[in-house]
C-alpha positions as a Markdown table, in Angstrom:
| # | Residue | x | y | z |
|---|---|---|---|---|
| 1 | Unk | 72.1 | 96.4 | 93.9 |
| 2 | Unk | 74.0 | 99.0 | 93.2 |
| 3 | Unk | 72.8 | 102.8 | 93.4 |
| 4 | Unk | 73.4 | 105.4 | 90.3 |
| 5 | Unk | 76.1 | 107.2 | 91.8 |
| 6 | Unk | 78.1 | 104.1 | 92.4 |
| 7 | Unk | 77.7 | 102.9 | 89.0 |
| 8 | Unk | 78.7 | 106.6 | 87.7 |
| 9 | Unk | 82.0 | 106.3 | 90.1 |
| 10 | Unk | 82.4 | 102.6 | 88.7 |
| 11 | Unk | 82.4 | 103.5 | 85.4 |
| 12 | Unk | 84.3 | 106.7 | 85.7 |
| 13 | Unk | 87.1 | 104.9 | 87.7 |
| 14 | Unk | 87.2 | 101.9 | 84.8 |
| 15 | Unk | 87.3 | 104.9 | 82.2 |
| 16 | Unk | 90.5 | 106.3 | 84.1 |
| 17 | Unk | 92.3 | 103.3 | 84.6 |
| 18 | Unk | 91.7 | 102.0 | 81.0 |
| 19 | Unk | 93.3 | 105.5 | 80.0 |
| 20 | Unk | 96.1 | 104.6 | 81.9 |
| 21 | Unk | 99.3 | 103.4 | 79.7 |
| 22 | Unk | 100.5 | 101.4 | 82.8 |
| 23 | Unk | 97.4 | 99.7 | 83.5 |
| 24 | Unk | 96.5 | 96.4 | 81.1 |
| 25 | Unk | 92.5 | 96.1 | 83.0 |
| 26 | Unk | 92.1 | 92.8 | 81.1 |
| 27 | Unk | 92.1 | 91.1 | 84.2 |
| 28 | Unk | 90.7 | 93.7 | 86.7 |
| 29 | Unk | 87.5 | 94.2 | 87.9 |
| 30 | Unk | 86.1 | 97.3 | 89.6 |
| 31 | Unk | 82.6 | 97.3 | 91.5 |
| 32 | Unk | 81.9 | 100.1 | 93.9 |
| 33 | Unk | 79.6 | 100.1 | 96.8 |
| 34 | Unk | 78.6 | 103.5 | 98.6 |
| 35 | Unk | 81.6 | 104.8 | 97.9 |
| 36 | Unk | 84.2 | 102.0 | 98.5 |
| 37 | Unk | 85.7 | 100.8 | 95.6 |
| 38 | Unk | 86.7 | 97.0 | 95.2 |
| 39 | Unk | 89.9 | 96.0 | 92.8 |
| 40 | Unk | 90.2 | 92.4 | 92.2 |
| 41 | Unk | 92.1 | 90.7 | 89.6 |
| 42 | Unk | 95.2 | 90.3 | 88.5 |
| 43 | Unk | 98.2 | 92.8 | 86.9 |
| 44 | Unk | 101.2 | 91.6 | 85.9 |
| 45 | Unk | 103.9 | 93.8 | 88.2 |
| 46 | Unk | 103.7 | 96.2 | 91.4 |
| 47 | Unk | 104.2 | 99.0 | 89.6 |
| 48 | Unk | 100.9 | 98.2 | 87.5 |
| 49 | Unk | 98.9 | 97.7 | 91.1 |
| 50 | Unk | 100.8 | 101.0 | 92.2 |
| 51 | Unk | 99.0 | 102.7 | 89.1 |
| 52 | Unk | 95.7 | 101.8 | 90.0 |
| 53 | Unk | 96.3 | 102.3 | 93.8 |
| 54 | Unk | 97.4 | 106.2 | 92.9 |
| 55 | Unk | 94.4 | 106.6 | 89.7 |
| 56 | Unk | 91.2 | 105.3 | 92.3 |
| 57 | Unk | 91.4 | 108.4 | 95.1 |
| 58 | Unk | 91.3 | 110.9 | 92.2 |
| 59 | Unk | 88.0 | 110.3 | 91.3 |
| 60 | Unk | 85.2 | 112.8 | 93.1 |
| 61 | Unk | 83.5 | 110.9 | 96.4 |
| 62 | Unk | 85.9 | 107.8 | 96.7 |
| 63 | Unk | 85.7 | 107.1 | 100.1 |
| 64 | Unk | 87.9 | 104.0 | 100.0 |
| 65 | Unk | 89.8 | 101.7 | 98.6 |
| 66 | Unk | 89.8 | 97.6 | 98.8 |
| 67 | Unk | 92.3 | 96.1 | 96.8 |
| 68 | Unk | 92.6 | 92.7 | 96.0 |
| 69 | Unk | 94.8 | 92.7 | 92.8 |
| 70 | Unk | 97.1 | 89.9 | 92.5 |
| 71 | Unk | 100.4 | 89.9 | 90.8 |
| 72 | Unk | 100.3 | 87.5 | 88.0 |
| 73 | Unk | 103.9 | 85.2 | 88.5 |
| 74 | Unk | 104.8 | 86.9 | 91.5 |
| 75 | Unk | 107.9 | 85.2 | 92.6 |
| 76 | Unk | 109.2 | 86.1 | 96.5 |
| 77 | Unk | 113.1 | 87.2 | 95.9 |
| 78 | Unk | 115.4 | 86.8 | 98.8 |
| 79 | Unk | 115.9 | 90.1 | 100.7 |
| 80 | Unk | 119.9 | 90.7 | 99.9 |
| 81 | Unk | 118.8 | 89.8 | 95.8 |
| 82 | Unk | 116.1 | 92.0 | 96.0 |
| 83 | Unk | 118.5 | 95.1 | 97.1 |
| 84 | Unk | 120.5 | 94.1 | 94.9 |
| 85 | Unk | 118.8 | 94.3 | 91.7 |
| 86 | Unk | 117.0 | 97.5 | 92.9 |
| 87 | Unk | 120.5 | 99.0 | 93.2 |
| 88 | Unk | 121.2 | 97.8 | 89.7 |
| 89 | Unk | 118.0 | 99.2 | 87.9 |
| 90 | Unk | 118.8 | 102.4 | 89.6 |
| 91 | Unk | 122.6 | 102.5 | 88.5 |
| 92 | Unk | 121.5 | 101.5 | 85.1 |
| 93 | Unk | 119.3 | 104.9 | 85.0 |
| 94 | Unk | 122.4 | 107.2 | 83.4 |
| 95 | Unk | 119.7 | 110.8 | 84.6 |
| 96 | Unk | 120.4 | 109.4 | 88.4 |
| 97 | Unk | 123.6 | 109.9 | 90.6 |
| 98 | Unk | 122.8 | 107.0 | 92.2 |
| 99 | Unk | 126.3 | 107.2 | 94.5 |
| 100 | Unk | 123.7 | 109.3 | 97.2 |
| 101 | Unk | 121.1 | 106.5 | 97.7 |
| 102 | Unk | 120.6 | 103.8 | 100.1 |
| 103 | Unk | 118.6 | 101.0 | 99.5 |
| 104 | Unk | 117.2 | 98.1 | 102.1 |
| 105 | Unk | 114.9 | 95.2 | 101.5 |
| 106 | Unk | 112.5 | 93.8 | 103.7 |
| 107 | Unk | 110.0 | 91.2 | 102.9 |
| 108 | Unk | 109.5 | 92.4 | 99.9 |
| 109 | Unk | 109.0 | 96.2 | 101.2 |
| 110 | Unk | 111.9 | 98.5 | 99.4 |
| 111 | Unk | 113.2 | 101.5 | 101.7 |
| 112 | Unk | 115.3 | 104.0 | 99.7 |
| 113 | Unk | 116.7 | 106.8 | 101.5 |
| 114 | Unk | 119.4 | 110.1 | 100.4 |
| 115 | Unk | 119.2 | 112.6 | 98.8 |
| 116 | Unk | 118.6 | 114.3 | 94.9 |
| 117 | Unk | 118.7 | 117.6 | 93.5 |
| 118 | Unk | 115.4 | 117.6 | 92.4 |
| 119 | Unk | 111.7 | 116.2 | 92.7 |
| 120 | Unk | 111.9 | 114.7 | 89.2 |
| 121 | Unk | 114.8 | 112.9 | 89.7 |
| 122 | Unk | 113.4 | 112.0 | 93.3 |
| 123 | Unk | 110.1 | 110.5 | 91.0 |
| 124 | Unk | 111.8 | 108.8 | 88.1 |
| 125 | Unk | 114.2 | 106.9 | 91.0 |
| 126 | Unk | 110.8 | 105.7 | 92.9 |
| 127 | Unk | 109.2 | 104.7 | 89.4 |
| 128 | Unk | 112.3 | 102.3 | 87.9 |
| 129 | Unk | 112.1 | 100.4 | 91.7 |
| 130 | Unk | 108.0 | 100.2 | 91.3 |
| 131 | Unk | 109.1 | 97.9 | 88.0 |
| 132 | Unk | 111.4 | 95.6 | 89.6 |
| 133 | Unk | 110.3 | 92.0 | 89.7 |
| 134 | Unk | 109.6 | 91.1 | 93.2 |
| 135 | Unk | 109.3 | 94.5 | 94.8 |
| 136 | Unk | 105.4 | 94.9 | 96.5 |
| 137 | Unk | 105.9 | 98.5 | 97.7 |
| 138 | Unk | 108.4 | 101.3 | 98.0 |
| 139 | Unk | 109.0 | 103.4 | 100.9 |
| 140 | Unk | 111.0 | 106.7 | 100.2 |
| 141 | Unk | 112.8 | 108.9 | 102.5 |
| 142 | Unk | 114.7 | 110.6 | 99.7 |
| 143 | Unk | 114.7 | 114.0 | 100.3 |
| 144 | Unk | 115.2 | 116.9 | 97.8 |
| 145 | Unk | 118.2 | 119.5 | 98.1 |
| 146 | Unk | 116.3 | 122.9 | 98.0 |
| 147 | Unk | 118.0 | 125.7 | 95.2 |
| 148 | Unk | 120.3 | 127.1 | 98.2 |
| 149 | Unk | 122.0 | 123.9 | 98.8 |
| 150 | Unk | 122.4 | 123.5 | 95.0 |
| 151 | Unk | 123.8 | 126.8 | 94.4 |
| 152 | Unk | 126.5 | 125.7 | 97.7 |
| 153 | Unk | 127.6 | 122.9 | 96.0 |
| 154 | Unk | 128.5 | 124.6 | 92.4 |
């Protein structure tokens, strides 16, 4: 059975993730045991999963995380496609120079490296690859060119 502050952490981390405009919880389940907390379910992309993976540690006394959240129709892309159409989301994001960034598949596992003039730009390039179908995480090595770089270059 449960204690109180586990069901106070359980219902303050299905509060948070129900506030969430990425999540759909429909098919999620959060139970939390001293401390841990348990996802299982289902979401229907990566980037929904990568929501709920960065919302859980947030809360006050998590002391981990076990996920076991599915991805509904998750469909294993071929390494080469899988660049590929991350490249493409990317190019099709007019904010983003996307001339300055690299990007390798592996297994599923996205690696992007370069470089961008800014944070923002370095977050809105990891969020469009989160929404590919196919991708299960991201790994970035983009780095961000700090104001005396950017005032070199104008």
């Amino acid at each position: 059975m449960a204690n109180a502050d586990d069901k106070h952490m359980e219902n303050l981390i299905k509060q948070l993730l129900e506030s969430d405009h990425r999540v759909d919880t429909a098919e999620v389940d959060v139970f939390v045991r001293n401390g841990v907390v348990y996802l299982s379910g289902s979401v229907g992309s990566a980037a929904e999963r990568h929501a709920m993976q960065a919302n859980v540690p947030s809360v006050d006394d998590v002391r981990g995380v076990v996920d076991r959240v599915s991805i509904r129709g998750y469909v294993k892309r071929d390494d080469a496609e899988l660049a590929a159409a991350v490249r493409h989301a990317i190019e099709r994001n007019h904010n983003i120079d996307s001339r300055g960034i690299s990007v390798e598949a592996n297994d599923a596992v996205i690696r992007l490296q370069g470089r961008l003039p800014n944070e923002s730009l370095k977050k809105e390039v990891e969020e469009t690859v989160w929404w590919v179908p196919g991708v299960i995480d991201v790994q970035s090595s983009i780095e961000v060119a700090d104001d005396a770089e950017l005032g070199d270059q104008e």
